[in-house]
C-alpha positions in Angstrom: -7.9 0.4 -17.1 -10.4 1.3 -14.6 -10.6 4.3 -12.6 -11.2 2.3 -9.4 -8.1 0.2 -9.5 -5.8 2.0 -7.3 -3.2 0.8 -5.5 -0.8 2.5 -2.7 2.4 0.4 -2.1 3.9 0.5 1.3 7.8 -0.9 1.3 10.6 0.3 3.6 12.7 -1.6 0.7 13.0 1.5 -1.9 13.9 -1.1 -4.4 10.6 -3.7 -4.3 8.7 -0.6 -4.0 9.9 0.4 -7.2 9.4 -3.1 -8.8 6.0 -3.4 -7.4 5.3 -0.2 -8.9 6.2 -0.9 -12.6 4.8 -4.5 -12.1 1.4 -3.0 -11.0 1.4 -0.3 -13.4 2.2 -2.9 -16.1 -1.0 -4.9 -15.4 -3.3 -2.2 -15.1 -3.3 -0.7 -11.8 -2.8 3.0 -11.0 -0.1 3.3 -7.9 -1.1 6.6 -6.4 1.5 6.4 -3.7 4.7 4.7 -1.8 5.1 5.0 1.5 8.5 4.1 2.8 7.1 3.3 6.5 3.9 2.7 7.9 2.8 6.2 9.4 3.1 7.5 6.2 0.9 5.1 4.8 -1.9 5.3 6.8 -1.7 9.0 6.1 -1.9 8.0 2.3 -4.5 6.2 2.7 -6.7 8.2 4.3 -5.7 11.3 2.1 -5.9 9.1 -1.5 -8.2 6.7 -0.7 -7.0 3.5 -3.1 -8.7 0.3 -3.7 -6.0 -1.5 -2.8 -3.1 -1.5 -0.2 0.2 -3.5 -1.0 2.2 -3.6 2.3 5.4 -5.4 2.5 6.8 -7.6 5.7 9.7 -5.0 7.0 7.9 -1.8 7.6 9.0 0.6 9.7 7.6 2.5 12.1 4.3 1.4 12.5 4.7 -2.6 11.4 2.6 -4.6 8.8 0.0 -6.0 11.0 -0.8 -3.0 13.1 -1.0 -1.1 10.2 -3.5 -3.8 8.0 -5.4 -3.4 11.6 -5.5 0.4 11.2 -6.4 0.7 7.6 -9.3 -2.0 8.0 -10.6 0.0 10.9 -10.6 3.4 9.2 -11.0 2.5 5.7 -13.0 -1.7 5.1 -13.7 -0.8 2.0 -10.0 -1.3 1.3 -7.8 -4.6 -0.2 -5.1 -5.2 2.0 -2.4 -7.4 0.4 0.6 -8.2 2.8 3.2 -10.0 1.8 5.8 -11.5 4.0 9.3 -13.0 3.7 
């Protein structure tokens, strides 16, 4: 596994957050947070710094879009995966 594949999964669902996690971890990635709403993911992000950004449809407090706006703004080096319902 390489040191640069890290991933932060953002999920207001506690229990796809947790599947995502074992999932990811199980192919290689390194999840080096969950967030359970959106504020605290952009924190993450700008405190850990991952390659990647999983973000799931029903986020609170600070939506999916807005937040994939934010992180691409303060952070383009970063993936941003959404994934809707």
């Amino acid at each position: 596994m390489s040191e640069d594949r890290t991933v932060l999964v953002a999920s207001g669902d506690r229990l796809f957050a947790s599947a995502a996690r074992r999932y990811l971890e199980r192919i290689g990635w390194r999840v080096i947070a969950v967030a359970g709403d959106g504020l605290q993911a952009l924190a993450a992000v700008g405190r850990q710094r991952p390659t990647a950004v999983l973000v799931i449809s029903q986020l609170p407090r600070l939506g999916p879009a807005a937040l994939a706006r934010q992180i691409r703004r303060r952070h383009p080096a970063a993936h941003i995966v959404v994934v809707g319902n």
